[in-house]
C-alpha positions as CSV (number, residue, x, y, z in Angstrom):
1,X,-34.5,-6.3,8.5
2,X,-32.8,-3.1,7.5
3,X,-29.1,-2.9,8.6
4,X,-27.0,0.5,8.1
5,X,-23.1,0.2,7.8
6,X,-21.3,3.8,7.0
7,X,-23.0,4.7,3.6
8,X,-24.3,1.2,2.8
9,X,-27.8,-0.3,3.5
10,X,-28.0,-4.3,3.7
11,X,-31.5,-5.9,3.8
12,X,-31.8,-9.6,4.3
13,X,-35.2,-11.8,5.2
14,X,-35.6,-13.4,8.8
15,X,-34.2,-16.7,7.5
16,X,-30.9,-18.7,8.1
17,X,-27.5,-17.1,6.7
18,X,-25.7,-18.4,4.3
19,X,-22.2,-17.6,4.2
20,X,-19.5,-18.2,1.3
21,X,-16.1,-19.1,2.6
22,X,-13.1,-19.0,-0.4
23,X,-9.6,-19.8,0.7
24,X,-7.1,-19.7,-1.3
25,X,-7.0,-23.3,-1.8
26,X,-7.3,-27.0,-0.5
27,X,-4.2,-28.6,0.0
28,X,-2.4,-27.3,3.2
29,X,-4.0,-28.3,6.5
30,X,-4.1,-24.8,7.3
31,X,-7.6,-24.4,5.8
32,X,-8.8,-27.6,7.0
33,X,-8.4,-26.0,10.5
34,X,-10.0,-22.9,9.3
35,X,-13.2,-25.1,8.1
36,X,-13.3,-26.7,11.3
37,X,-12.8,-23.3,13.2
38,X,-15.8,-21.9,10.8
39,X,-18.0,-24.8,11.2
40,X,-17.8,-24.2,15.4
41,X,-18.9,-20.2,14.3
42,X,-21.4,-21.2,12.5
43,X,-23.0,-23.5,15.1
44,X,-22.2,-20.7,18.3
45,X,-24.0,-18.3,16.1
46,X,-26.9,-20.3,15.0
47,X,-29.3,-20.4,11.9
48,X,-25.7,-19.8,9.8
49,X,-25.0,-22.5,6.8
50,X,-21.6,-22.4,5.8
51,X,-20.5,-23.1,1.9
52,X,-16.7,-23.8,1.3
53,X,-15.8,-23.3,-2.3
54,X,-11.8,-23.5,-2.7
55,X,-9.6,-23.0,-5.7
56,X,-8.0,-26.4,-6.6
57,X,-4.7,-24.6,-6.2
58,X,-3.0,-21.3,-4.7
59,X,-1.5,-20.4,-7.9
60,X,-5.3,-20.6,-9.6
61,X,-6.4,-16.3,-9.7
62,X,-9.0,-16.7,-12.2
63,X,-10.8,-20.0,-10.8
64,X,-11.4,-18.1,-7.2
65,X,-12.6,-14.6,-9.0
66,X,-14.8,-16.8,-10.7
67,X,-16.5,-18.6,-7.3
68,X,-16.8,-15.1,-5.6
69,X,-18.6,-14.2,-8.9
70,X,-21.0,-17.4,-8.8
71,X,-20.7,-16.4,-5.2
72,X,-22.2,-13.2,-5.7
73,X,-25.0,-14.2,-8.5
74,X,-26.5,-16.9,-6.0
75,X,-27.2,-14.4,-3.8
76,X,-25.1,-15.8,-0.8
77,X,-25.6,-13.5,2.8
78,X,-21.7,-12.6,3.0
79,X,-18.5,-13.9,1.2
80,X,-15.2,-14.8,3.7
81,X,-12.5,-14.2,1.2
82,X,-8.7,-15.1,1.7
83,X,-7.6,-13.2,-1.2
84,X,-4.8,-15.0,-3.6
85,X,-3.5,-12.1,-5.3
86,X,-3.9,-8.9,-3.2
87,X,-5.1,-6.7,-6.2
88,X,-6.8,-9.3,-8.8
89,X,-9.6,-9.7,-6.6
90,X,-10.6,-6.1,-5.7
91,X,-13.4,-5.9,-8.3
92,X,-15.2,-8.9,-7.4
93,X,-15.4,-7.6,-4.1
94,X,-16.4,-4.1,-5.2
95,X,-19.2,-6.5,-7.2
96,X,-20.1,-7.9,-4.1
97,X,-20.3,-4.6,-1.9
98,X,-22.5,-3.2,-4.1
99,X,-24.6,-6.1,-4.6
100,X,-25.3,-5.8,-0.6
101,X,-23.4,-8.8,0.3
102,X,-20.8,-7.6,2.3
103,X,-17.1,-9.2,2.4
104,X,-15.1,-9.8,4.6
105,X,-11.1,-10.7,4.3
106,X,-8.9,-13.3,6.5
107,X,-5.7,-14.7,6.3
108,X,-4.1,-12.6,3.4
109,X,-4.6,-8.9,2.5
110,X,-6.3,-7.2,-0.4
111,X,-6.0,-3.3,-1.7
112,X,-8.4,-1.3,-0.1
113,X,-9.8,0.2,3.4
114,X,-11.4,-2.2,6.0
115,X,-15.2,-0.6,6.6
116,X,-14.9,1.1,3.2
117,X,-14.0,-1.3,0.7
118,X,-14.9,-4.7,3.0
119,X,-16.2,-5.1,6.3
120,X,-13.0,-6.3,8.4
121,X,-9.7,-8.1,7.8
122,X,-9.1,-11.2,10.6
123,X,-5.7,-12.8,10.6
124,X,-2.6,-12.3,12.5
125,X,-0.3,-9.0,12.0
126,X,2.0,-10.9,8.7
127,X,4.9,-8.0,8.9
128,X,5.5,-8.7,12.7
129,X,5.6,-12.6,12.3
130,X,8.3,-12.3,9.8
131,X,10.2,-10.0,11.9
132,X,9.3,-12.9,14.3
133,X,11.1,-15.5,11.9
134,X,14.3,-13.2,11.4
135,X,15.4,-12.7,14.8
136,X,14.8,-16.5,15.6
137,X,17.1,-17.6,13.0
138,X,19.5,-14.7,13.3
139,X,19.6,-16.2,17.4
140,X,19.7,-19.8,15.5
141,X,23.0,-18.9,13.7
142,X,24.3,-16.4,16.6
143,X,24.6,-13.8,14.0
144,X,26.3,-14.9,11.3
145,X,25.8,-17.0,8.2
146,X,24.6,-18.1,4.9
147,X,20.9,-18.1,4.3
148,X,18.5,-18.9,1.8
149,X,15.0,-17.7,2.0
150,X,12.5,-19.9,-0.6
151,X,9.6,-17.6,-1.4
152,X,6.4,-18.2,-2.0
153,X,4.1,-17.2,-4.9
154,X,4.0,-13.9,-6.0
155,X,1.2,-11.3,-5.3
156,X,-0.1,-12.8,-2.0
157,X,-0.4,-10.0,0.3
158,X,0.4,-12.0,4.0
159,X,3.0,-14.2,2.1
160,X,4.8,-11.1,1.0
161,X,4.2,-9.3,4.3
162,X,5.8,-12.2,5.6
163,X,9.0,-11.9,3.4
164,X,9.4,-8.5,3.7
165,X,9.0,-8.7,7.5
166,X,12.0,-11.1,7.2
167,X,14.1,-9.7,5.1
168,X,13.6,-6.1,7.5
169,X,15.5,-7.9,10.2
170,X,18.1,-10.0,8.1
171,X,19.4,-6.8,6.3
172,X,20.4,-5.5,9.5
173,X,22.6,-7.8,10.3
174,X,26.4,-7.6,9.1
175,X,27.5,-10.9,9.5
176,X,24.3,-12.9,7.9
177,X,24.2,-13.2,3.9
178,X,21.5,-14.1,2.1
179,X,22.4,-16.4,-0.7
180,X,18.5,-16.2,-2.2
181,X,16.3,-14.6,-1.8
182,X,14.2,-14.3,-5.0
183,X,13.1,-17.7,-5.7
184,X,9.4,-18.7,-5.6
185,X,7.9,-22.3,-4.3
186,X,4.9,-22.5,-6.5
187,X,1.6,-23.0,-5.2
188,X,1.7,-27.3,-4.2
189,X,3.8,-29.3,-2.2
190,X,5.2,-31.2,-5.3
191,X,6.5,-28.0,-6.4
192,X,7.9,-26.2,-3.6
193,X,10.2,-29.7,-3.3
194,X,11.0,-29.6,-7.2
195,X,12.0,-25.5,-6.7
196,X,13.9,-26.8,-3.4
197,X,16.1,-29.5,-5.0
198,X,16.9,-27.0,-7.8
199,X,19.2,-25.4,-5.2
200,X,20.7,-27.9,-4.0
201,X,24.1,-26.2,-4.6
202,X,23.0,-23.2,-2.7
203,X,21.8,-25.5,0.2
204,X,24.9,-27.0,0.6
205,X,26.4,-24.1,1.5
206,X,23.8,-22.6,3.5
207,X,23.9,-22.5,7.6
208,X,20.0,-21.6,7.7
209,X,16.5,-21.1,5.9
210,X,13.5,-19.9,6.0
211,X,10.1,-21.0,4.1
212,X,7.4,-18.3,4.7
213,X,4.3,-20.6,4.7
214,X,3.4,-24.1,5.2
215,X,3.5,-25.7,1.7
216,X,6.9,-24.0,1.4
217,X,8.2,-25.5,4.3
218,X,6.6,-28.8,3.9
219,X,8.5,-29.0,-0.2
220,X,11.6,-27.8,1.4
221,X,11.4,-30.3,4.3
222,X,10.8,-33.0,1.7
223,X,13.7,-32.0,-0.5
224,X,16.2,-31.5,2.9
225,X,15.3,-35.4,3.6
226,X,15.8,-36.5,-0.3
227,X,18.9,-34.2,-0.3
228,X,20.5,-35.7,3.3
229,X,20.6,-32.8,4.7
230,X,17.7,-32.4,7.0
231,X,19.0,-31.4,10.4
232,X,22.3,-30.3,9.1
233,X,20.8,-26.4,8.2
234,X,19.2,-25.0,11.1
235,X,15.3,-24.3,9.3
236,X,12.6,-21.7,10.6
237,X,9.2,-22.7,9.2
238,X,5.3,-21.6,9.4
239,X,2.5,-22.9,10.6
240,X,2.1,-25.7,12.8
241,X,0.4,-29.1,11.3
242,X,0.8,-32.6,12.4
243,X,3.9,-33.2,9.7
244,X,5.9,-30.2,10.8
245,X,5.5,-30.7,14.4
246,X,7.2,-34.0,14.1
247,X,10.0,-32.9,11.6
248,X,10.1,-30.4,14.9
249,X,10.9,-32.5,17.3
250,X,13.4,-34.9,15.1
251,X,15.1,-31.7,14.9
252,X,14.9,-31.7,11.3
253,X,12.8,-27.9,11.6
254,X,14.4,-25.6,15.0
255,X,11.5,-23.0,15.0
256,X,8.0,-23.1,13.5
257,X,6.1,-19.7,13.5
258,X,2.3,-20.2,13.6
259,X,-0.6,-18.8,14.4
260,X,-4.6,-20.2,15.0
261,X,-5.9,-21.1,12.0
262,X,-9.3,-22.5,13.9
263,X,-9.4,-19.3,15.7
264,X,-9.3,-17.4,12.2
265,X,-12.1,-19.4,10.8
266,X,-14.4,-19.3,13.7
267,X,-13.1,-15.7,14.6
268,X,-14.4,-14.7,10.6
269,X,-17.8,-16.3,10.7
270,X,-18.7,-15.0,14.0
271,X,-17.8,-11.3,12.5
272,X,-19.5,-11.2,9.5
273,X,-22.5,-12.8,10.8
274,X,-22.0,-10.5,13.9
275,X,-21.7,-7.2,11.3
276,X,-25.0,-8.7,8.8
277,X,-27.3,-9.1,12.0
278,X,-26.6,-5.2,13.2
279,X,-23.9,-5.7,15.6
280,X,-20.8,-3.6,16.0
281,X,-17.4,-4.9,14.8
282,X,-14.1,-4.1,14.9
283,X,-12.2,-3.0,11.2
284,X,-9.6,-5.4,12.3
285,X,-9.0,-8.4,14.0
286,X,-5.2,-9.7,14.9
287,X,-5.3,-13.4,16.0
288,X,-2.1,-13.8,17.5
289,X,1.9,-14.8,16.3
290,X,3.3,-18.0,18.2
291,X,7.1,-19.0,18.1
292,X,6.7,-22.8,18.8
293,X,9.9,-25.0,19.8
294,X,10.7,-28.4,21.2
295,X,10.8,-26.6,24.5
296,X,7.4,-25.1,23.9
297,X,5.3,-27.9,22.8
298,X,3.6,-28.9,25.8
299,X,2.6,-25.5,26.6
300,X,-1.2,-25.5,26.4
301,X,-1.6,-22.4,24.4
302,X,1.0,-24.3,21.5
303,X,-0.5,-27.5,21.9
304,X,-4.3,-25.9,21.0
305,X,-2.5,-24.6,17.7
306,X,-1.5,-28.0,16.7
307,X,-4.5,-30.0,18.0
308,X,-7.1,-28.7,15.6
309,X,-4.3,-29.5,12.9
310,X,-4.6,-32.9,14.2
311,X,-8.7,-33.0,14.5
312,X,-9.0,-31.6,11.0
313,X,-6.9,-34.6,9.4
């Protein structure tokens, strides 16, 4: 079967697909709700087999150019790539391209020009959720304040859309000052918490914070509690698993911003499967920013973000 896509020619045999998915890691729940959201794409679109080859960490560049590469010499139908450095990765999709085995990218951005350089990018609009996070902590603190904002790891394109989406709305504001604003988590848990307890001076004086993905939130919500002073800094967060939902509502996080990881997962598979088997696709696929709240959480549109966190435990 001969498929045509702009200037590129794809030929696979009448046989199931086998589709690569590389996140950018393992650890945060985020990408167990992506596997599970894959796994339901791959069984709505039928005769797909998923493989799930992560980094061990979201720090480790070199480990996930090499599984697209081993990606790309077994031969695989299509590679669904969340990109940990936005530019380190761009020749081993160009490899994969012009090996016919077309890319697509979720979650985080990479250089280059959906339909030219890969097929489609899936995942939410990362700019406008920071803007998201901003004004809800600028409402938080009524306009004025101390803040700290705890980066995440360099080079990740959503992560730093997400920072600089922040920042866009903070530096408006007169009466808010941002006491940091260039410190990075690390990629684990264990180190965002280290990073977070290193400021502990700058906490103190701080009246809010915000962490621009889940492992940054989840080390700075550990370090708060070790520190005694959860629920004494009002705290914007992102994403919404089962452990931040419940530092949600002990008021130890005011504001998580999320979106669907499930959605992004079955949302990727269905494209790229969708795009291999002749069908039209779109060059970009938004999946939606959510503001979720104590007062929010029994809406049924929030409580399906949080539910496949739960499932995928």
């Amino acid at each position: 079967m001969i498929l045509m896509s702009g200037l590129q020619t794809y030929l696979f045999p009448q046989e199931k697909l086998r589709i690569a998915i590389v996140p950018k890691g393992k650890e945060a729940h985020f990408w167990k709700s992506v596997y599970a959201g894959a796994k339901i794409g791959a069984v709505t679109s039928k005769d797909v087999e998923i493989i799930w080859k992560s980094p061990k960490t979201e720090e480790d560049i070199a480990q996930q150019i090499s599984i697209v590469e081993q990606c790309i010499n077994e031969g695989v139908s299509g590679i669904v790539l969340s990109p940990i450095d936005n530019n380190a990765l761009v020749g081993s999709v160009s490899r994969a391209m012009k090996n016919k085995i077309p890319v697509l990218i979720f979650d985080s951005a990479i250089k280059g020009t959906p339909g030219k350089d890969f097929i489609s990018f899936v995942g939410i609009d990362n700019r406008k959720a920071g803007n998201l996070a901003g004004e809800n902590l600028i409402k938080l603190l009524k306009g004025k304040g101390k803040i700290v904002l705890l980066r995440y790891v360099k080079g990740q394109g959503n992560i730093t859309e997400r920072e600089e989406g922040f920042l866009e709305v903070i530096d408006k504001e007169r009466g808010i000052q941002l006491i940091v604003k260039d410190q990075y988590a690390g990629g684990s848990i264990d180190e965002a918490k280290k990073v977070s307890i290193d400021l502990l001076k700058q906490l103190k004086e701080a009246d809010g914070i915000f962490c621009p993905n889940e492992i940054s939130t989840m080390g700075m919500l550990l370090a708060l509690r070790d520190t005694k002073l959860a629920c004494k800094i009002k705290f914007v967060g992102f994403d919404a698993t089962l452990p931040l939902i419940e530092a949600l509502k002990n008021g130890e996080i005011n504001t998580l911003i999320a979106h669907d990881p499930s959605r992004i997962g079955h949302q990727s598979v269905k494209t790229i499967v969708d795009y291999i088997r002749g069908e039209k696709i779109s060059l970009k696929i938004d999946t939606g920013v959510y503001e979720v709240t104590r007062d929010n959480l029994n809406d049924p549109v929030i409580q399906k973000l949080y539910s496949m966190s739960f499932k995928s435990e």
